[in-house]
TORKOL-4160 file (C-alpha; in steps of 0.2 Angstrom, whole numbers, padded with zeros to 4 digits, m for minus):
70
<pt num="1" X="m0359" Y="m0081" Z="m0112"/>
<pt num="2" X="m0357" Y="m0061" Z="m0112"/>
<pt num="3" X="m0345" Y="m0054" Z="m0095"/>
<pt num="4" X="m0350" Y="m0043" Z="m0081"/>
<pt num="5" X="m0341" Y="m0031" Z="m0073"/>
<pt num="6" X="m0341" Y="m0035" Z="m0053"/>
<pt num="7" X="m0333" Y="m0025" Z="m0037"/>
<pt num="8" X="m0320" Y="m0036" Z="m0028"/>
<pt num="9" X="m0309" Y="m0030" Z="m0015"/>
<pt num="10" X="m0292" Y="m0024" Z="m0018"/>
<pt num="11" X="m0285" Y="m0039" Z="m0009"/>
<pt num="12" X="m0294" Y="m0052" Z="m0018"/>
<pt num="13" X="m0287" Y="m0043" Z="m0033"/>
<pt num="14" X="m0271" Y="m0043" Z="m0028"/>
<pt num="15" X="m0271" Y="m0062" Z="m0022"/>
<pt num="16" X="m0279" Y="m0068" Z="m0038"/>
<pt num="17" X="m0267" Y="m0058" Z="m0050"/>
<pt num="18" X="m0253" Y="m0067" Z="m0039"/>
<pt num="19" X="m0260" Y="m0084" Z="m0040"/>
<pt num="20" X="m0264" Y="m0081" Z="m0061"/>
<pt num="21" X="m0245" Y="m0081" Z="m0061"/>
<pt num="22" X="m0240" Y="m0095" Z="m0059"/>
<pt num="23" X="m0255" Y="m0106" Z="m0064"/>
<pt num="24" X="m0255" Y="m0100" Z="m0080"/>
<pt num="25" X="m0274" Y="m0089" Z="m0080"/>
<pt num="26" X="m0280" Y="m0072" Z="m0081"/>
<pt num="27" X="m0282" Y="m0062" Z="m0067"/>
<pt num="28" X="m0301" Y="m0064" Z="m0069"/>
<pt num="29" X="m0300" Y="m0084" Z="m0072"/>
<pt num="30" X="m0292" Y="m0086" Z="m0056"/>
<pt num="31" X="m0307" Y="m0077" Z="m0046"/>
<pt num="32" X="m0320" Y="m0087" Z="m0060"/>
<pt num="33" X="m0311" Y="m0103" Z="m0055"/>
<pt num="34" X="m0310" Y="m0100" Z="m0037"/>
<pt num="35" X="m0326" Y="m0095" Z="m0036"/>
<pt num="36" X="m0332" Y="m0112" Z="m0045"/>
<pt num="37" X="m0321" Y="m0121" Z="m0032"/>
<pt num="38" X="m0331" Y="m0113" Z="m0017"/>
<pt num="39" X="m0349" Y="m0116" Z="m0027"/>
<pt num="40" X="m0344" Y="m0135" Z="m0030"/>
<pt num="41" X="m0339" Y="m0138" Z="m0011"/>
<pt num="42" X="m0353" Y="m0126" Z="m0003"/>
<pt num="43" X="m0365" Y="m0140" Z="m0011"/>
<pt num="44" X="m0357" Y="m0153" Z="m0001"/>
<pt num="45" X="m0358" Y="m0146" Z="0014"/>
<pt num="46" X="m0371" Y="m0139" Z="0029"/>
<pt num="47" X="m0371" Y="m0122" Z="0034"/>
<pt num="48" X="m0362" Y="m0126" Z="0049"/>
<pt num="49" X="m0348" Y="m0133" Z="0040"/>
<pt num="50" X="m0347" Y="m0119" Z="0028"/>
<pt num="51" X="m0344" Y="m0107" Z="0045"/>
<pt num="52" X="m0331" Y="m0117" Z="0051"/>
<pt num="53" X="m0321" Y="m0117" Z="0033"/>
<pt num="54" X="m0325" Y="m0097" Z="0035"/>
<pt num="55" X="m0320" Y="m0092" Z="0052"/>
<pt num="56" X="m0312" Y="m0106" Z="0058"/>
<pt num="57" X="m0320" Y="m0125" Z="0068"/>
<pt num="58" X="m0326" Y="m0122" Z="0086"/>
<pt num="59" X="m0318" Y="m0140" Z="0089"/>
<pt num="60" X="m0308" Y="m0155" Z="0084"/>
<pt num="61" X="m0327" Y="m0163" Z="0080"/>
<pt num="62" X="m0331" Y="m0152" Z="0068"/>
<pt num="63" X="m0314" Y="m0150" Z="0062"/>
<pt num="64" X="m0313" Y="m0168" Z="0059"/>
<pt num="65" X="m0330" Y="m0167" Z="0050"/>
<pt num="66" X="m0327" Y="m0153" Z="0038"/>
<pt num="67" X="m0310" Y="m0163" Z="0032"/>
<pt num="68" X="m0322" Y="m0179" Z="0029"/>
<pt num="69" X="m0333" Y="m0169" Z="0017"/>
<pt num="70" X="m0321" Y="m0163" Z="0008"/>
């Protein structure tokens, strides 16, 4: 499959060139995998539960819930 050049922030650029380190990938293979790790658990769970991963649960309830599906 041919590559595409995409904008990312400096900071996710930063933190995947540190995390390529030391789990033996290139910069860009870190941000593929992590960004196939977040397509494969988006799939699993509802909107509301993909919120709470993003900004943190509005309860132990949900918390609890978004543990369970993952």
């Amino acid at each position: 499959m041919p590559s595409v050049a995409v904008k990312v922030s400096g900071d996710l650029a930063s933190a995947a060139k540190e995390a390529a380190g030391w789990a033996d990938r290139s910069q860009a293979g870190q941000i593929e995998h992590w960004a196939r790790l977040g397509a494969g658990i988006e799939s699993h769970l509802s909107a509301k539960q993909v919120k709470a991963l993003k900004t943190g649960p509005e309860s132990e309830v949900e918390k609890a819930a978004v543990a369970e599906a993952l």
